[in-house]
N, C-alpha and C positions, 0 to 999 in steps of 0.2 A: 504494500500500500504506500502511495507518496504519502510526505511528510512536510506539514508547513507549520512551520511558525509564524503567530502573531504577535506582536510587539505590541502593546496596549488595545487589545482587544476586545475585552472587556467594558467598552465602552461605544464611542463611537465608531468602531468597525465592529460593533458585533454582527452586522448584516453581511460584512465579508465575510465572520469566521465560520456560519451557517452555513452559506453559498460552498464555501469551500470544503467541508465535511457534506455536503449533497452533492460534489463534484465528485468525491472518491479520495479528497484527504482526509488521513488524522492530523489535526490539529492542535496542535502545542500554544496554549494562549498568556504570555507574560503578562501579569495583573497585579493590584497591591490590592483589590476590594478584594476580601471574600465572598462577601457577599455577592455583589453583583456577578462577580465569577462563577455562583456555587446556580444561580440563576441562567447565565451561559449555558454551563456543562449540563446542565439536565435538560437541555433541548437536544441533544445528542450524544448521550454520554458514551459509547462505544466508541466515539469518532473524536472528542473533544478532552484537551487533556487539559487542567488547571493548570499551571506553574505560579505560584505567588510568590513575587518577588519584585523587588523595587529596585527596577533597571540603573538608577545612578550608584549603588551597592555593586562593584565591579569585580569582586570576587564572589560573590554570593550569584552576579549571574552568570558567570563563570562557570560554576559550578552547576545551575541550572538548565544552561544548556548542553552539558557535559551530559548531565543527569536524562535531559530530553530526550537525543541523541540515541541513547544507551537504550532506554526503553523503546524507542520509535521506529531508529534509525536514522542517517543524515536528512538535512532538509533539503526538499525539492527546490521549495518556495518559502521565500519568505516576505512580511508584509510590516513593516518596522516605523511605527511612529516614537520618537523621540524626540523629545522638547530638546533644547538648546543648554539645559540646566544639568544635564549627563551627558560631559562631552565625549566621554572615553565609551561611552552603551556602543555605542555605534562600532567603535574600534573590536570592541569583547565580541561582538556578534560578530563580526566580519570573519574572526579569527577563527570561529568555529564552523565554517559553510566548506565545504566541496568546491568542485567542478561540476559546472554545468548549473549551478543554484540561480536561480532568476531572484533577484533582492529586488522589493518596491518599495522605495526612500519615500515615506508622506512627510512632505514640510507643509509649516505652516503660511498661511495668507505672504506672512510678512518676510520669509523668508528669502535670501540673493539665493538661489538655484546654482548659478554658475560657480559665485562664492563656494559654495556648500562642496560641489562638486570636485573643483581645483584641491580644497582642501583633504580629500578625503585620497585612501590609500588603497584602490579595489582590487582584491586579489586579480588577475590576468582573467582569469574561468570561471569568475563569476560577473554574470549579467546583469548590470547596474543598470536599474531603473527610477525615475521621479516623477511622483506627484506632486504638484503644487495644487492648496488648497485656495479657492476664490470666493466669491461671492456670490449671492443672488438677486434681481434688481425685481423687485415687487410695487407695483404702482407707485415707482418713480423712484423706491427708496432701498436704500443697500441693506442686506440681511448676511446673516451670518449662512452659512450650508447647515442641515438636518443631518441628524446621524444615517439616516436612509438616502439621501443626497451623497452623502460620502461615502457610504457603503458602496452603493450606484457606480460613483465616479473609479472608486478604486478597482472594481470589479470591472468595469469598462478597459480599461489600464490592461490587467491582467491577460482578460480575452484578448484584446487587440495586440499584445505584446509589445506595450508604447515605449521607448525609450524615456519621453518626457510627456506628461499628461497633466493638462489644469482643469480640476473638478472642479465646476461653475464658472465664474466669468474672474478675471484679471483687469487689473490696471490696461493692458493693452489689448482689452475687447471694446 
């Protein structure tokens, strides 16, 4: 069975981490709620694995996806929201994917893409990809994205296999 990890799942992608265990992954979902988490995993618990752990903790997720990994197998895919506040998540995650892992980088609204990019260290054989997150324009006035908007968008991303994908609209729409 593939194997994906989600990087803050448990929340506004939890509409991805569903899609993705209805598609034929088990899903590995890094979270610090339990609760909302233990709400996740009982929509498909065969397919859906908890991990709680608080991704800026970089030995602890270390460990986590050591632990993933071990029970699952390597990850196919993976789908990684990380704030700006855990600079090194990113790195620790990097360090544990294969060849051939398709990584989908969610930034936020406000985030430099290109910035992001330059900065970062991607192994050769793994398939870096971005989402940037945008907005939505409602009788005339800016909204933030729905967690099913986002869901949407990152899903979209995925199928299409986008290198760069902005879910809702941008500064330069």
């Amino acid at each position: 069975m593939k194997h994906a990890l989600v990087i803050g799942g448990s929340g506004m992608l939890a509409g991805t981490v569903l899609w993705l265990a209805e598609v034929g992954y088990h899903v590995s979902i890094i979270g610090r709620n339990a609760e909302k988490m233990s709400r996740l995993t009982e929509q498909a618990p065969a397919r859906l694995s908890a991990v709680l752990v608080d991704y800026r903790d970089d030995w602890r997720l270390k460990e986590a996806l050591r632990s993933s990994i071990a029970d699952h197998g390597d990850f196919d895919l993976v789908v990684a929201w990380i704030h700006s506040g855990a600079a090194d998540a990113l790195t620790c995650m990097l360090s544990a994917l294969r060849e051939g892992t398709d990584l989908f980088h969610v930034l936020g609204s406000r985030a430099n893409s290109s910035v992001l990019r330059k900065g970062l260290t991607i192994p050769q054989d793994v398939r870096y990809h971005q989402l940037q997150l945008g907005f939505q324009v409602v009788n005339g006035e800016r909204r933030w994205l729905t967690h099913e908007e986002i869901a949407r968008g990152v899903i979209e991303a995925i199928q299409g296999n986008k290198t760069y994908h902005v879910v809702g609209m941008n500064e330069n729409d």
